[in-house]
C-alpha positions as a Markdown table, in Angstrom:
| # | Residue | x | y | z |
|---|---|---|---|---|
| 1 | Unk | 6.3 | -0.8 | -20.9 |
| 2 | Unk | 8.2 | -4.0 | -18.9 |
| 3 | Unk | 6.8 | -3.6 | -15.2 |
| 4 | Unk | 7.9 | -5.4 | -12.4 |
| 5 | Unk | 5.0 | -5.6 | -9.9 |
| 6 | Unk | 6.0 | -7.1 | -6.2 |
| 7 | Unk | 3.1 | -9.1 | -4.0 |
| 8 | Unk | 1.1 | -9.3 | -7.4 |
| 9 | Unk | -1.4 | -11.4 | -5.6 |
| 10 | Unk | -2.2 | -8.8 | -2.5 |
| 11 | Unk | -5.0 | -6.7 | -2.4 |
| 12 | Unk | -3.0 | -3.4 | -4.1 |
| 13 | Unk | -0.8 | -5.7 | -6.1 |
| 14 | Unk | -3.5 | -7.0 | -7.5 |
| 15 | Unk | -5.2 | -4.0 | -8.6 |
| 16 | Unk | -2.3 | -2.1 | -9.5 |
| 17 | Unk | -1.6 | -5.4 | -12.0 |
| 18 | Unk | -4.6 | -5.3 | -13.1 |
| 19 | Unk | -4.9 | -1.4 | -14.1 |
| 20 | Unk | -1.1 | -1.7 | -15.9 |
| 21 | Unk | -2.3 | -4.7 | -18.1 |
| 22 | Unk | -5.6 | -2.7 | -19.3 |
| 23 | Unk | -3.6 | -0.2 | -20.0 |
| 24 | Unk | -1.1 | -2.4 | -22.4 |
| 25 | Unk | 1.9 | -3.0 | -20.0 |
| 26 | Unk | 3.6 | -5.9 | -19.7 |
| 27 | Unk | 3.5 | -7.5 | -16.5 |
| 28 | Unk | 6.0 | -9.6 | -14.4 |
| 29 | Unk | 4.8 | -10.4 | -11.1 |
| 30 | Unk | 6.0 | -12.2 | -8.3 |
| 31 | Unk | 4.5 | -13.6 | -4.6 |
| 32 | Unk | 4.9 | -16.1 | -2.3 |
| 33 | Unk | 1.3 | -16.8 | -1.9 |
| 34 | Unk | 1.9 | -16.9 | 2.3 |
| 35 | Unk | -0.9 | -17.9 | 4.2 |
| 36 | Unk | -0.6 | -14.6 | 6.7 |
| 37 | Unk | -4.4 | -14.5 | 5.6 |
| 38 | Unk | -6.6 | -17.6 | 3.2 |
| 39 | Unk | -4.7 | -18.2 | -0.2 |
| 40 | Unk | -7.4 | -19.2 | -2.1 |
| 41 | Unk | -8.6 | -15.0 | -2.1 |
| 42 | Unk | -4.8 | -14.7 | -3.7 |
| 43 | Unk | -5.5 | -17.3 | -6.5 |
| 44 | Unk | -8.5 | -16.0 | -7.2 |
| 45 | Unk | -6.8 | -12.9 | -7.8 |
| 46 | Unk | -4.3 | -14.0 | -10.2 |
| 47 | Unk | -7.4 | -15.9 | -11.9 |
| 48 | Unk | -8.6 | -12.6 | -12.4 |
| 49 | Unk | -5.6 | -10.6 | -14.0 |
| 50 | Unk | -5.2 | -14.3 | -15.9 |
| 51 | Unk | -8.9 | -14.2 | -17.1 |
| 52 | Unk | -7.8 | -10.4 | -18.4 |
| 53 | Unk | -4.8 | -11.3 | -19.9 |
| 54 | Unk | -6.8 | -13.6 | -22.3 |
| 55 | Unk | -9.5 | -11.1 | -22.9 |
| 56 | Unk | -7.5 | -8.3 | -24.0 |
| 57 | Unk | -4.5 | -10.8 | -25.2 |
| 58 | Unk | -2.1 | -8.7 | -22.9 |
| 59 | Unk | 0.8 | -10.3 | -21.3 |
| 60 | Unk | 1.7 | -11.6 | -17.6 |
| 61 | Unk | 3.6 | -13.9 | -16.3 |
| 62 | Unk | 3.9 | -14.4 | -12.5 |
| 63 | Unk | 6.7 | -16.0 | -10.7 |
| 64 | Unk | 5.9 | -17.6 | -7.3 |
| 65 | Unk | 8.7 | -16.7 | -5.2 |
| 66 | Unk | 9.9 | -14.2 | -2.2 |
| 67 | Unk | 11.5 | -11.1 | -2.4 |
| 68 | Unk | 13.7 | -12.1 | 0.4 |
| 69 | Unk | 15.1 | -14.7 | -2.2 |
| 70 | Unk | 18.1 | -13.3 | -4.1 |
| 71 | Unk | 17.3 | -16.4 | -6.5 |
| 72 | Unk | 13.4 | -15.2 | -6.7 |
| 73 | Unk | 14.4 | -11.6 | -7.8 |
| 74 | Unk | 17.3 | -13.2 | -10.2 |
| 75 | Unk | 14.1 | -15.0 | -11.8 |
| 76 | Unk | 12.2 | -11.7 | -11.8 |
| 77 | Unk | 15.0 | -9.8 | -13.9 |
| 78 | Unk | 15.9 | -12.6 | -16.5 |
| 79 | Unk | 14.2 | -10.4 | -19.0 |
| 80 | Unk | 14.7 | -6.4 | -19.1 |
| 81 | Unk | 12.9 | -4.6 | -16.7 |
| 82 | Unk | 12.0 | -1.0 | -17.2 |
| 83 | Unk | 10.2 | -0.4 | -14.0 |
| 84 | Unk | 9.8 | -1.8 | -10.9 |
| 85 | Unk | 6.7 | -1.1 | -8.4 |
| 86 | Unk | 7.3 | -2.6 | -5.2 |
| 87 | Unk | 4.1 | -3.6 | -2.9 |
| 88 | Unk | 5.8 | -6.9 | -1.4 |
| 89 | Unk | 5.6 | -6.9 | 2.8 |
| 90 | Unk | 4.5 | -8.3 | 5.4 |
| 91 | Unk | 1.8 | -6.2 | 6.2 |
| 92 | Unk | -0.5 | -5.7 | 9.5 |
| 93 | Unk | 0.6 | -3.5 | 12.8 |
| 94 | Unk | -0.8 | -6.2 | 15.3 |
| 95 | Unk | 1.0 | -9.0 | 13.7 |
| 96 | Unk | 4.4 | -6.8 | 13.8 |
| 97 | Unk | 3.9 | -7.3 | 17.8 |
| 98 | Unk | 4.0 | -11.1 | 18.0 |
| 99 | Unk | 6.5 | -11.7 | 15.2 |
| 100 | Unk | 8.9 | -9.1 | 14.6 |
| 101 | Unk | 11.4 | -11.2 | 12.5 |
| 102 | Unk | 9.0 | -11.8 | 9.2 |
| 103 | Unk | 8.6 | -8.1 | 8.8 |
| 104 | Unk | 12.3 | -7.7 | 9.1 |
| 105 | Unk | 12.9 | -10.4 | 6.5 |
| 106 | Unk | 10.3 | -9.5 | 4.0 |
| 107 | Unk | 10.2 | -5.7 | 4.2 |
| 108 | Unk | 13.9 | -5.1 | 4.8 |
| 109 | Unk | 16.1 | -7.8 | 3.5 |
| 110 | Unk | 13.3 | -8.1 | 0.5 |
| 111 | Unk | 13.9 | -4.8 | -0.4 |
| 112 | Unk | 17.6 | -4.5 | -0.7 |
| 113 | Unk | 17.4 | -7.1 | -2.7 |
| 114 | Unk | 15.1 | -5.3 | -4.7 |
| 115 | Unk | 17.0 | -2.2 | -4.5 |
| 116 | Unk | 19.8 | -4.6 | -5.5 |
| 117 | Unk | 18.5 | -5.7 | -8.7 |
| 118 | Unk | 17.2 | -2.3 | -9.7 |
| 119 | Unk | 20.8 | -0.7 | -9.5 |
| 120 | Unk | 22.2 | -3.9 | -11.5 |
| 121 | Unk | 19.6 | -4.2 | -14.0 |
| 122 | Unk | 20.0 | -0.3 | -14.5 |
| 123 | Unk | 15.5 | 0.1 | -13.9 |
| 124 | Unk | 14.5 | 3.6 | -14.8 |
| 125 | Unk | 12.1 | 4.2 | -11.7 |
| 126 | Unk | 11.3 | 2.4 | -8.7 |
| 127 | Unk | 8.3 | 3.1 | -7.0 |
| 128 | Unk | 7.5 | 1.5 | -3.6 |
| 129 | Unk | 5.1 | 1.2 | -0.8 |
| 130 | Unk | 5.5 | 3.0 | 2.4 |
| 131 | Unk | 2.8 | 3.8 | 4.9 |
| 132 | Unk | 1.1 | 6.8 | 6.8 |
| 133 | Unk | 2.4 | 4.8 | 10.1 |
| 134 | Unk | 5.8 | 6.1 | 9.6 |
| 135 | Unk | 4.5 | 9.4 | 11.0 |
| 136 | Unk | 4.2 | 7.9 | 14.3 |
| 137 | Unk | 3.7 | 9.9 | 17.6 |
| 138 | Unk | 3.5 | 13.1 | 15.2 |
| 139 | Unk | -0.1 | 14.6 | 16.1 |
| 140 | Unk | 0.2 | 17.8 | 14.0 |
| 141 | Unk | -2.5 | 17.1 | 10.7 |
| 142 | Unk | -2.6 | 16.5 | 7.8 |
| 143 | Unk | 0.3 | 14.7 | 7.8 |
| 144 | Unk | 2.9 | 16.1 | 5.7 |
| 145 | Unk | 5.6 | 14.7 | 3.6 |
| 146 | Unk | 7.9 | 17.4 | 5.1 |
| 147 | Unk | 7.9 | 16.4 | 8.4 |
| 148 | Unk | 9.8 | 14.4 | 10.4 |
| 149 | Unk | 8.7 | 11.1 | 10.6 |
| 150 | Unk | 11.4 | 9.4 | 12.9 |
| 151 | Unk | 9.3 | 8.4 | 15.5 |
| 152 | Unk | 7.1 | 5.5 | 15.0 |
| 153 | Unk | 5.4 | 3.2 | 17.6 |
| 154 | Unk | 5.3 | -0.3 | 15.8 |
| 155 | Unk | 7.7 | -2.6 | 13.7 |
| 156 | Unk | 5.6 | -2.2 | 10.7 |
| 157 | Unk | 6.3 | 1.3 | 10.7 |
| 158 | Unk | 10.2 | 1.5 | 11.3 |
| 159 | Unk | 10.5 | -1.1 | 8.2 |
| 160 | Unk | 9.0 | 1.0 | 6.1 |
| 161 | Unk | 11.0 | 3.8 | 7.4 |
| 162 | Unk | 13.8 | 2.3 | 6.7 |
| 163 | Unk | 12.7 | 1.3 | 2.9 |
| 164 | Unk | 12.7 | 5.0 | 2.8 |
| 165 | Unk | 16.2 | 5.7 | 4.1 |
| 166 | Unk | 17.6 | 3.0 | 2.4 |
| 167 | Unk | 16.0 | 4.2 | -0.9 |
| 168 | Unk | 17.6 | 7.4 | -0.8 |
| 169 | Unk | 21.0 | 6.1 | -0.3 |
| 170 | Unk | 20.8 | 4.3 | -3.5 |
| 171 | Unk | 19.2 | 7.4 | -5.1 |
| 172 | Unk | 22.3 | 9.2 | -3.8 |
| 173 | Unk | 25.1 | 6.6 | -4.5 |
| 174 | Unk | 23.6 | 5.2 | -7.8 |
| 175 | Unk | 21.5 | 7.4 | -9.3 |
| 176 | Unk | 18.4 | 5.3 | -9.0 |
| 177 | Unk | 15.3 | 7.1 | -9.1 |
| 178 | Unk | 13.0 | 6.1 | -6.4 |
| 179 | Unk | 9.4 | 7.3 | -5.0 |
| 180 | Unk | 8.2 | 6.2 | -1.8 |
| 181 | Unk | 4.3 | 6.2 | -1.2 |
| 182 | Unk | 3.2 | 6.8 | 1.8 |
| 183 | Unk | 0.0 | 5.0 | 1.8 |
| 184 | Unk | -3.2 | 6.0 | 4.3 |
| 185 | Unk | -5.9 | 3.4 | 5.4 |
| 186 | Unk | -6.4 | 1.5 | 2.4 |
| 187 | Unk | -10.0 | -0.5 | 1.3 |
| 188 | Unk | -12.3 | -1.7 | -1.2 |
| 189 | Unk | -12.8 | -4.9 | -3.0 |
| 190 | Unk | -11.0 | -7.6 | -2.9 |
| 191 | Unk | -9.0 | -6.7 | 0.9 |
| 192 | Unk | -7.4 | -7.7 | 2.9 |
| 193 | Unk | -9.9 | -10.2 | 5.2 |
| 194 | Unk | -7.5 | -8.6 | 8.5 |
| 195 | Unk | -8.5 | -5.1 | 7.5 |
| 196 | Unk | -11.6 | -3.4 | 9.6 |
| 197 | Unk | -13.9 | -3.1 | 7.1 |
| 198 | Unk | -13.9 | -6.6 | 6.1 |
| 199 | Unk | -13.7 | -7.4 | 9.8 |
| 200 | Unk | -16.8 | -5.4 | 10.1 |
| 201 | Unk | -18.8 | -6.7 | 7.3 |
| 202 | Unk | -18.2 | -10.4 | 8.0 |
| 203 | Unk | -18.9 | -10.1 | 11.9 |
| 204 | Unk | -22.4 | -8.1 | 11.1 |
| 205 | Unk | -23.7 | -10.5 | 8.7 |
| 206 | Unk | -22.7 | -13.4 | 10.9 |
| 207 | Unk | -24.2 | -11.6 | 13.7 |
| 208 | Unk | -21.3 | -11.6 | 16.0 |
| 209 | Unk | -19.3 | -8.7 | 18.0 |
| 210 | Unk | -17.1 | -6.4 | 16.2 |
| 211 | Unk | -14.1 | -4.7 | 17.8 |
| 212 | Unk | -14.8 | -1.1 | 18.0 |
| 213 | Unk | -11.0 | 0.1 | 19.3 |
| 214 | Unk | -10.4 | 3.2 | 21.2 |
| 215 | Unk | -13.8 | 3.2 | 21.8 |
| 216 | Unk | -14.3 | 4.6 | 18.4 |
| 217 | Unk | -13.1 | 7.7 | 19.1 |
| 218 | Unk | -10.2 | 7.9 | 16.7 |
| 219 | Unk | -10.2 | 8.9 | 12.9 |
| 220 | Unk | -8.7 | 7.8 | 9.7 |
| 221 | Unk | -7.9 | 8.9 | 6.1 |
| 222 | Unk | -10.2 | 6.0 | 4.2 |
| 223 | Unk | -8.5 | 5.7 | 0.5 |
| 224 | Unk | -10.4 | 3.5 | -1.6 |
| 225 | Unk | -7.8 | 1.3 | -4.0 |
| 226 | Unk | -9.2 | 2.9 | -7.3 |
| 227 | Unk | -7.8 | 6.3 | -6.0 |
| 228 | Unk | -4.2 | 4.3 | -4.4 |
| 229 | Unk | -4.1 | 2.5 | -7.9 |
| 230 | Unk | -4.3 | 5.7 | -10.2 |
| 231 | Unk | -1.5 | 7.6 | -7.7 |
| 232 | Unk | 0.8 | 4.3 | -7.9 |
| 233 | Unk | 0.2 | 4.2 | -11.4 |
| 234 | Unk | 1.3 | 7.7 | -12.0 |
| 235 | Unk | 3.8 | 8.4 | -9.9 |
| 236 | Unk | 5.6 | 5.5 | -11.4 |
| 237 | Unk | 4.6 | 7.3 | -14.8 |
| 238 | Unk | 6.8 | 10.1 | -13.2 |
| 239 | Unk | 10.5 | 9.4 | -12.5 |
| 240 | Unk | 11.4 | 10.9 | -9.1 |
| 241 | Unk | 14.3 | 13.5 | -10.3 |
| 242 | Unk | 16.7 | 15.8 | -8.0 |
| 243 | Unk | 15.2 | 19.0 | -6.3 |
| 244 | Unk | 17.3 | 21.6 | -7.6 |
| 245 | Unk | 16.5 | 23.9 | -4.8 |
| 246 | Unk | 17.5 | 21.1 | -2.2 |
| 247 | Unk | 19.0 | 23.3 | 1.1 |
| 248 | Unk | 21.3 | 20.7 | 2.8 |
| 249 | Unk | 20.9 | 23.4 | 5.6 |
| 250 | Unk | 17.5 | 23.0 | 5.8 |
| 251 | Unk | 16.8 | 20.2 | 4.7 |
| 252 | Unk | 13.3 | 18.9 | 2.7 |
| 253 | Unk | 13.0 | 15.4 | 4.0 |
| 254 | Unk | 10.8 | 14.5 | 1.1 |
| 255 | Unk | 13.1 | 15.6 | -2.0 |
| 256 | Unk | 16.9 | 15.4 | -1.9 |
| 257 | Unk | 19.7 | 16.4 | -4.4 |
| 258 | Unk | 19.5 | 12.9 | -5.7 |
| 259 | Unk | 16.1 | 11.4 | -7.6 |
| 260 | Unk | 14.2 | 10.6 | -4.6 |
| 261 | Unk | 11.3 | 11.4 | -2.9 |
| 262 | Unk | 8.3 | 10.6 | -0.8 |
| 263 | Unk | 4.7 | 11.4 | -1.6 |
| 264 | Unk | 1.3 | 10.9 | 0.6 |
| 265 | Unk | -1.3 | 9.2 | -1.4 |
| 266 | Unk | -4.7 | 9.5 | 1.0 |
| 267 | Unk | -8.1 | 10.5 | 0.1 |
| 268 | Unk | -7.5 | 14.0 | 2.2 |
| 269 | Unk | -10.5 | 13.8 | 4.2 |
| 270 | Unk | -11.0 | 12.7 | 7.8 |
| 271 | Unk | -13.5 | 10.1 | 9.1 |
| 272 | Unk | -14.6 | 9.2 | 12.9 |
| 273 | Unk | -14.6 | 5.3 | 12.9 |
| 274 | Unk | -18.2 | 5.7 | 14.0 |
| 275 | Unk | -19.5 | 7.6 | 10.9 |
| 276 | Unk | -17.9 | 4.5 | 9.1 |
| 277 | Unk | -19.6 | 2.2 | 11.1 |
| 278 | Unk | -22.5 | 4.0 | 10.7 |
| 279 | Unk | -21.9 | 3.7 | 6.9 |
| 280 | Unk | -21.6 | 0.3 | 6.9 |
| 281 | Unk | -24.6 | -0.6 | 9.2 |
| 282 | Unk | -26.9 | 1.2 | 6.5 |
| 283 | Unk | -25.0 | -0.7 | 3.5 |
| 284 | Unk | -26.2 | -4.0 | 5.3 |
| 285 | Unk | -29.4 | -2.9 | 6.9 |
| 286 | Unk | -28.2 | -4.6 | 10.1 |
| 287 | Unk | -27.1 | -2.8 | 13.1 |
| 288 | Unk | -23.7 | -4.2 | 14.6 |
| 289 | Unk | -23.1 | -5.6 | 18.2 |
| 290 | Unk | -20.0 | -3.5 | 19.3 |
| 291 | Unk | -17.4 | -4.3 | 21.6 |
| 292 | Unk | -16.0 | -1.0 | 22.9 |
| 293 | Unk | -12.2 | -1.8 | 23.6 |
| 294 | Unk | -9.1 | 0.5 | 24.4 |
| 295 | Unk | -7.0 | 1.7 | 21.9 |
| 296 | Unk | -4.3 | -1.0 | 20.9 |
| 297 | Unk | -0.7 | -0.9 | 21.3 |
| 298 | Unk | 1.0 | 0.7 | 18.2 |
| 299 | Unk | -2.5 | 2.5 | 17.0 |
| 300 | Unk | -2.2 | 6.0 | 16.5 |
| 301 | Unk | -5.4 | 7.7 | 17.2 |
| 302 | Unk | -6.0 | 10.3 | 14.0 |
| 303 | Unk | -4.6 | 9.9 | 11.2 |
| 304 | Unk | -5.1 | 12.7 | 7.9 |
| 305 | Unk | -2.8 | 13.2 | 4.9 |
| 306 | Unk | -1.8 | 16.7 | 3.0 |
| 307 | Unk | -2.0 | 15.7 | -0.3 |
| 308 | Unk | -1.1 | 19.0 | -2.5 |
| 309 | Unk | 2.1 | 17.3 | -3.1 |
| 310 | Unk | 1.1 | 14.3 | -5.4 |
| 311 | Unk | -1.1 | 16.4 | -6.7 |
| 312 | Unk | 1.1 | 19.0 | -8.1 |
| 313 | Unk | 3.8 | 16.6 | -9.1 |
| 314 | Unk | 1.4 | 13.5 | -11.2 |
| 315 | Unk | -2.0 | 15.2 | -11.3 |
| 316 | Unk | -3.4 | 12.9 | -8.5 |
| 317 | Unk | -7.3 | 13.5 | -7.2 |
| 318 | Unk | -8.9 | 11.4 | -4.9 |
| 319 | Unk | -12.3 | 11.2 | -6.1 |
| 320 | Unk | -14.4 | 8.1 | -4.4 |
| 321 | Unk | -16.0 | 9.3 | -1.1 |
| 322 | Unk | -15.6 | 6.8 | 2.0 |
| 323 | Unk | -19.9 | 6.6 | 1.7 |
| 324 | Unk | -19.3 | 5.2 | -2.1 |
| 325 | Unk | -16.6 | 3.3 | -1.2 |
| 326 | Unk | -18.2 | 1.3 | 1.5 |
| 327 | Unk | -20.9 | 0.7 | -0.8 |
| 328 | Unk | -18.7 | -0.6 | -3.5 |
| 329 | Unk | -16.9 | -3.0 | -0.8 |
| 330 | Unk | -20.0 | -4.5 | 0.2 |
| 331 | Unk | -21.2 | -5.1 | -2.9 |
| 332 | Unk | -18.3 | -6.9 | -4.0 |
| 333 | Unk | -17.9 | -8.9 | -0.6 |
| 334 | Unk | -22.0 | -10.4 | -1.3 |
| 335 | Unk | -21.2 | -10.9 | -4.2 |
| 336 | Unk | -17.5 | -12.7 | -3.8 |
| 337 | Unk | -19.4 | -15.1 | -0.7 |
| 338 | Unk | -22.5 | -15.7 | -2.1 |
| 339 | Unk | -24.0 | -13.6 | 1.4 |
């Protein structure tokens, strides 16, 4: 299997690489190695999947280059491709705030072009990265892929929306099979340093403040990336195909009669920011030094998926507890700066 993986050298990318080659795919990957955060944690990514490649003789070849560049995706598809999984973005809600024309350029113009060259190169599946943010000022948990998610409170969000409405259109017109993941709150080794955990564990063990928003009175859906990897993985394994029972008069927003649809991928479990704190104070043995602060502009306050849907549909389980998971991080972050 040819796969096309998009922001290779991000934190998912990177993993989701990583998994494909041990598994025997081929990879092709492409990133413009930005400096939105350090490039050196990047390149020490693609050391890794190179430093694979050459124990298990597998094959990769990475392309440095932007989505947003018609002649960076004409690169990507000199050779067949037979799927695409799409993770390219600018990513970050507080960065969307102060810069809204990257995020247009990389998460919308990017992905027509990818949308573009999967409808020319005739791609079997393309799988792409959405986010839980898409749901917005919706307060009715879990989340739920068949809701309406039209109402979001940040740029980051309504890019990704529109990955998803745009997706569908070329399911409809083309026949391109397309899954959109609707990621929630993802961490573990080798994050992004912007993310809170990361924020967290470099603040305690330098012994300065950490940002404790809303007071800590809000709640997330912590994924850890071996659980987002596996759903990636096989929901790309698992075409998107038409929903036979579709009701254009009452409509499923999540299927369509075309091969397209959107799946949560989440852990399924809710945790209070200051039970993960907690966890994380424990891990290092230090207590933090907390600056309580308001909740931020474009934050929701809870956030919880339903997952019963990727499960049915590619056997998903979440099975790494936010308690491991912390552990695992922290492990990984000593380890990776010598702390």
């Amino acid at each position: 299997m040819k796969i096309l993986i998009t922001g290779v050298a991000g934190f998912i990318g990177f993993h989701v690489a990583y998994a494909s080659l041990k598994r025997g795919d081929q990879v092709i990957g492409i990133d413009n190695l930005n400096d939105y955060y350090d490039p050196s944690l990047k390149e020490d990514r693609l050391q890794q999947l190179n430093s694979l490649v050459k124990d298990i003789n597998g094959k990769f070849t990475f392309i440095k280059g932007d989505i947003a560049d018609l002649e960076s995706i004409e690169q990507c598809f000199e050779e067949e491709i037979d799927r695409v999984i799409n993770l390219a973005a600018q990513a970050g809600v507080r960065k969307s705030l102060e810069d809204p024309h990257i995020y247009v350029r990389s998460n919308v113009v990017g992905f027509v072009n990818i949308l573009e060259a999967c409808r020319h190169n005739s791609v079997n599946h393309l799988t792409y990265a959405s986010t839980s943010s898409v749901y917005g000022l919706n307060e009715t948990l879990p989340f739920s892929e068949e809701q309406i998610a039209d109402h979001p409170i940040q740029l980051y969000a309504a890019t990704k929306r529109s990955n998803e409405l745009l997706a569908h259109s070329y399911s409809y017109l083309f026949n391109l099979p397309t899954t959109g993941l609707r990621f929630f709150t993802v961490y573990g080794p080798w994050g992004r340093p912007d993310m809170a955990l990361f924020l967290f564990v470099k603040n305690i063990l330098e012994g300065q403040p950490i940002k404790v928003f809303n007071r800590g009175n809000h709640s997330r859906d912590f994924t850890y990336i071996d659980d987002i990897v596996k759903g990636i993985i096989s929901s790309s394994d698992v075409p998107a195909s038409l929903n036979p029972s579709w009701d254009p008069a009452n409509p499923d927003p999540s299927t369509s009669s075309c091969p397209f649809r959107i799946l949560n991928i989440g852990n399924g479990k809710k945790v209070n920011l200051k039970n993960y704190i907690l966890e994380i104070e424990k891990n290092l043995g230090v207590k933090a030094i907390k600056d309580y602060l308001p909740l931020q502009p474009g934050d929701v306050t809870h956030s919880l998926s339903d997952i019963s849907k990727i499960k049915k549909e590619t056997g998903y389980n979440s099975t790494v507890s936010y308690t491991e998971g912390v552990a695992k991080f922290i492990d990984w972050y000593k380890d990776y700066y010598r702390q």
